[in-house]
N, C-alpha and C positions, 0 to 999 in steps of 0.2 A: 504493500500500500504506500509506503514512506516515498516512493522515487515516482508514484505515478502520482502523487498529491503534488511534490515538489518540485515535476515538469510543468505544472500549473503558473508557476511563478516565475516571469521571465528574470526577474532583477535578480535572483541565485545564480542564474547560469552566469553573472558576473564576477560569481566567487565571494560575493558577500556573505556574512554571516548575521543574519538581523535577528536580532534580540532586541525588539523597541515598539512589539505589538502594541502595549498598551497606551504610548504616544498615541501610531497610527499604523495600521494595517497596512499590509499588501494584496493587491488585488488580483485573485486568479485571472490566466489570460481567458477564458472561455467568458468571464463578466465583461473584461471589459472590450470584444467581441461584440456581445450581447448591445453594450452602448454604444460601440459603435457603428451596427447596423441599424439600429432605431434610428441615429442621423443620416445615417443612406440612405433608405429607404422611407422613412415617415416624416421624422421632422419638424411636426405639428406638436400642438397643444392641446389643452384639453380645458372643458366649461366653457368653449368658447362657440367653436365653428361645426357643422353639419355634413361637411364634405366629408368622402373616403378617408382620408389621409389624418383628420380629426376623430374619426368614428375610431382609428384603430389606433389614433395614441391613448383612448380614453379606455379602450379592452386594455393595453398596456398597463397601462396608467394601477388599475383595477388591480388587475392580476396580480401588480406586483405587494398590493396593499394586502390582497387575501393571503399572499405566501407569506408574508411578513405575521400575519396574524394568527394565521396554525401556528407557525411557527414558533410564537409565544405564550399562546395558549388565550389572546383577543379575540374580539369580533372587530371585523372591518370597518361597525358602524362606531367604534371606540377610539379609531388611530388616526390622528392627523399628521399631515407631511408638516416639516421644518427644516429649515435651511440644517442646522448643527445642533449640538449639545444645546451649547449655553446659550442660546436660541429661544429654545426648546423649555428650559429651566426658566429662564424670563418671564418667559410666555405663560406659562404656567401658576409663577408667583403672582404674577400681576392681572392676571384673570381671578383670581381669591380676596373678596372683599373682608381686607386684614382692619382692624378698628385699632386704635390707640393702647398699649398696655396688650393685645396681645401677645400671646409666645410661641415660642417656635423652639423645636428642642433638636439639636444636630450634633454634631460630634466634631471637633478642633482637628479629625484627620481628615474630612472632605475636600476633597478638589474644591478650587478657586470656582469651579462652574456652579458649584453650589453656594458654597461662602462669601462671593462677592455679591449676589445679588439679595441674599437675606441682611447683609449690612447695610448695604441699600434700602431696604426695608424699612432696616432700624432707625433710619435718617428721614426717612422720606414718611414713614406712617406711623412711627415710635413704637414699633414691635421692639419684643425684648425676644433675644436670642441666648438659650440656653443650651449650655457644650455640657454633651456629656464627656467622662475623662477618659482617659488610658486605661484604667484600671476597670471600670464600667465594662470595656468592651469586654470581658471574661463573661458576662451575666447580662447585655442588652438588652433586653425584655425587662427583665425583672427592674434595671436602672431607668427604662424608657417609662414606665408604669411608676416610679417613684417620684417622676417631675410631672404625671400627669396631673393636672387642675382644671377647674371652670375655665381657666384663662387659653389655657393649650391649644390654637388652632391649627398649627402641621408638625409633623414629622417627618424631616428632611434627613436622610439617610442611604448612602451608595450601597449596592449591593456586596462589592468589592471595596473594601477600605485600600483608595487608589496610593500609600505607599505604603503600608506594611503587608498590603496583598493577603488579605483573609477574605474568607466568605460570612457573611453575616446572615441569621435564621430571620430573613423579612419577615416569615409566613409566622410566625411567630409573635415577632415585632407587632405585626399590625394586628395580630388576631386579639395581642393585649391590649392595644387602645380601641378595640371596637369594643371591645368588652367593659372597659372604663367610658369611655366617650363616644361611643356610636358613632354616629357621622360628624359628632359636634368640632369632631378631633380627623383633619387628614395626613392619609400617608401620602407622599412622596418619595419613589426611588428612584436612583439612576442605573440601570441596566447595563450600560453601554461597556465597562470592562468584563460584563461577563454574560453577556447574552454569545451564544457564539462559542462559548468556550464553556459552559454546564447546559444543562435542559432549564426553561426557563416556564413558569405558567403564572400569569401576572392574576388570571380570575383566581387560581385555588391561593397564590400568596395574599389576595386579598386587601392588596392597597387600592387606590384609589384613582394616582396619577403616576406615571411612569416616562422614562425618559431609554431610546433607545440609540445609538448614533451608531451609524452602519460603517463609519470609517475607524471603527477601533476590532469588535470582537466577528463583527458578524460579515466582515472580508468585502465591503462596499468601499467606491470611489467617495468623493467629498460629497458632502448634498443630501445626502441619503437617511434625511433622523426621521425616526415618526416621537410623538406622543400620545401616550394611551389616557385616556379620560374616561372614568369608568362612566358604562352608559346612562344611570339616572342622575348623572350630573350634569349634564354637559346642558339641557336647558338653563340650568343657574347660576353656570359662570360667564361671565363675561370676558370680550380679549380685548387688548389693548391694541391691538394691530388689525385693521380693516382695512376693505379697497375690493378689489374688482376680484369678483368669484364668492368670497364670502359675504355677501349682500345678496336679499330674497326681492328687494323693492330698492330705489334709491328716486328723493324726487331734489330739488334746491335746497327742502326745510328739514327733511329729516331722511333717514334708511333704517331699514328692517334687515338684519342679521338672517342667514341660512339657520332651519331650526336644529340641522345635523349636524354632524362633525365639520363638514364644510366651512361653518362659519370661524374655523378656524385657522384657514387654508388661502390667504388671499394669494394675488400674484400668479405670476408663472411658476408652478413647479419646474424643477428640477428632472426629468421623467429620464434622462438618459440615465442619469446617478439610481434610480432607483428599480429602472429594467437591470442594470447591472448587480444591485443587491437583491432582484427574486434568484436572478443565476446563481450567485453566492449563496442564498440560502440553498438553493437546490445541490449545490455542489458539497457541502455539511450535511446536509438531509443524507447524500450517498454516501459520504463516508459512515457517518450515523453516528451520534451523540456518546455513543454511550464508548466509541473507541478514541474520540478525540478528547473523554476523560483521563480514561486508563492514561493515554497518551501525556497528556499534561502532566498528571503524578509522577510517572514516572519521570520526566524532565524534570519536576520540581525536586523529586527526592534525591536524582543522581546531584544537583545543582548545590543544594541544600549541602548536604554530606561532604561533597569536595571543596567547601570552602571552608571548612575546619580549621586546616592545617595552612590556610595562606598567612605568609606573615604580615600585620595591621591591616588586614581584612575581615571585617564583623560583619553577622548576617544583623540587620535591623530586623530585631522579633523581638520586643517588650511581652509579648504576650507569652511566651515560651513553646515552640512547636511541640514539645514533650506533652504538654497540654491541652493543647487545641489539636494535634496531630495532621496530617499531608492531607487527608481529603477536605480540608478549612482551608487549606492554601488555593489562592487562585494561580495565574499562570503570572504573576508579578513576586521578584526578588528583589529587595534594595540592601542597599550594602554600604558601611560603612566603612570609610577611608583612612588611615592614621597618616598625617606627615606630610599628604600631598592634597593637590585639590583633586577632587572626585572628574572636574574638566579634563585635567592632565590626563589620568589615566583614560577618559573617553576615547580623547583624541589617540592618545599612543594606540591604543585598541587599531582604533581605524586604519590606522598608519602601517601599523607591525601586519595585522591579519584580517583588512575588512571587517572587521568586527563592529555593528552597529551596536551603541547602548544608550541610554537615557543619563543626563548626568544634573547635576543642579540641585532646583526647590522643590523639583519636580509638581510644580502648580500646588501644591500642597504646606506653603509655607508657615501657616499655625502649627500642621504637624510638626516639621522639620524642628523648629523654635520648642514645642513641648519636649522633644527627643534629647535638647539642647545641642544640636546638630548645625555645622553653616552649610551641610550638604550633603548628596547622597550620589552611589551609582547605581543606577537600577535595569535589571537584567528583566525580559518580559516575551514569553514563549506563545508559539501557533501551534498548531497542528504541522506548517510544512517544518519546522527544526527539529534536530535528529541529538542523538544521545554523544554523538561525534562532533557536533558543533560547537555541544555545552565542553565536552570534553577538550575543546581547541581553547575556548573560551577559558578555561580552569590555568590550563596550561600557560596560557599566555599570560594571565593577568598573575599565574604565580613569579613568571620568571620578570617583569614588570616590578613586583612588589621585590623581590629579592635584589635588585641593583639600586633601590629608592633607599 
């Protein structure tokens, strides 16, 4: 399987070694095929026009939203198209009519795609954002359930804590705040490090709102994010962004919003980005979820274990893997550097053996600062990387460390 996944991806045949999935993906060549026949051949848009050429970017168009939505366990009439992530997260905070003194409980290790726009919040509508800690993550649920209040109106929470690379029990998470606060209280997750890389089903985890970007786990070009909005909501929120498609009426004095997901959807889509990610899922679908696990563990553990013995090379795991153990790890490693900057070594990476790695605040900069860390290097696996790569990767970065 390993050499007929890895013919998929033309940028290997250049001798690279990419480790930096959870940046940004690579995209099989049969996807982006996929998009780029939809521009030979169609070329059109969709909500718009009645000819040929419109009629079959709108089946397109379609099709690629119902794969997307098996796929994670939606209904099509729940997902809206979005340019990106933090898009996507915007759109979504600001569709939530937040009051004064509300709360919002999140956790100090979230990506900036989350974190910058609920301090924005904090500024802009004087929500109070409440971090849960380091120590919390051992017991989430039971910590998330201990800040619940009258006051509590979301629960913003990644699926994958995007730098110390865990899995965290949403389904869990949210099943405690519907059980304290019913709807009074929403979930929000971000999906996008780990859809693609576990089996995902957003109705049985039972949040609310969801956030999916096809350019990280689930092997899509740029463009390609949906948001899921669970179905008896979506009459009650409102978006902050209209315009042409999502409008039912429009006169000088006033417009009437689409009563469906649509109204969330203004603009031109994106449609080549997202015929390119039905292909991607289909091409996951064949290899089938349950080997692209195994697969990742296995990478994670050989990864894990061979950084022991590098000298002033630390795996970042406050949690302790002995405890949480390898099937909580996602397909993200970060690692700390003694003596050098975590940049240096990137670059030498690249230099010495093609070797791509993630280096820096890694967008997670509360984290970093709680860690008391000024940086990190962080190692992040597909399905197309092989136990040989990680194994180049060990090698290199040991004989690196041993002349520093």
């Amino acid at each position: 399987m390993e050499e007929t996944v890895r013919e998929q991806f033309e940028i290997l045949k250049q001798g690279i070694v990419y480790l930096d999935s959870a940046t940004a993906n690579l995209v099989p060549n049969r996807s982006i095929e996929k998009m780029a026949e939809f521009y030979r051949k169609i070329g059109s848009t969709v909500r718009r026009g009645i000819h040929s050429l419109a009629s079959k970017a709108e089946d397109e168009f379609a099709d690629a939203k119902t794969a997307l939505a098996q796929f994670i366990g939606a209904k099509e009439v729940e997902l809206a198209w979005v340019p990106n992530q933090d898009y996507g997260i915007n759109f979504l905070l600001s569709s939530i009519d937040f009051k004064p003194e509300d709360e919002v409980i999140t956790s100090v290790f979230e990506h900036h795609s989350i974190l910058a726009p609920l301090i924005r919040l904090k500024k802009t509508k004087g929500v109070n954002i409440r971090f849960l800690s380091l120590e919390e993550e051992y017991s989430l649920a039971t910590a998330v359930e201990s800040l619940l209040n009258e006051k509590t109106r979301l629960v913003a929470l990644a699926h994958v804590t995007p730098l110390i690379g865990l899995y965290r029990d949403i389904g869990m998470i949210a099943s405690t705040v519907k059980m304290q606060r019913g709807n009074e209280t929403l979930v929000l997750t971000d999906y996008s490090r780990s859809a693609g890389q576990k089996e995902i089903n957003v109705e049985r985890e039972g949040v609310d709102f969801a956030i999916f970007d096809g350019s990280l786990g689930l092997l899509s070009p740029n463009g390609a994010t949906a948001v899921y909005v669970r179905k008896d909501l979506i009459p009650e929120i409102d978006t902050a962004v209209v315009g042409s498609t999502s409008v039912r009426y429009l006169i000088p004095s006033e417009y009437g919003l689409m009563r469906a997901v649509e109204r969330f959807e203004p603009g031109q889509p994106n449609i080549g980005a997202m015929i390119a990610l039905r292909e991607s899922i289909q091409f996951l679908n064949e290899i089938g979820m349950g080997k692209i696990e195994l697969h990742r563990l296995k990478l994670q553990k050989q990864l894990i274990e061979s950084i022991e013995d590098i000298k002033n090379v630390e795996l970042i795991d406050p949690l302790l893997d002995s405890k949480m153990g390898f099937p909580n790890r996602a397909s993200i490693v970060s690692l700390k550097i003694d003596q050098v900057s975590p940049h240096d070594i990137a670059m030498i990476l690249d230099e010495e053996a093609k070797i791509a790695v993630r280096s820096g605040l890694l967008c997670s900069h509360p984290g970093i600062y709680a860690l008391g860390l000024e940086g990190a290097l962080q190692v992040s696996t597909h399905i197309f990387n092989t136990g040989e790569e990680i194994e180049l990767f060990i090698e290199t970065l040991r004989g690196i460390m041993e002349v520093i």
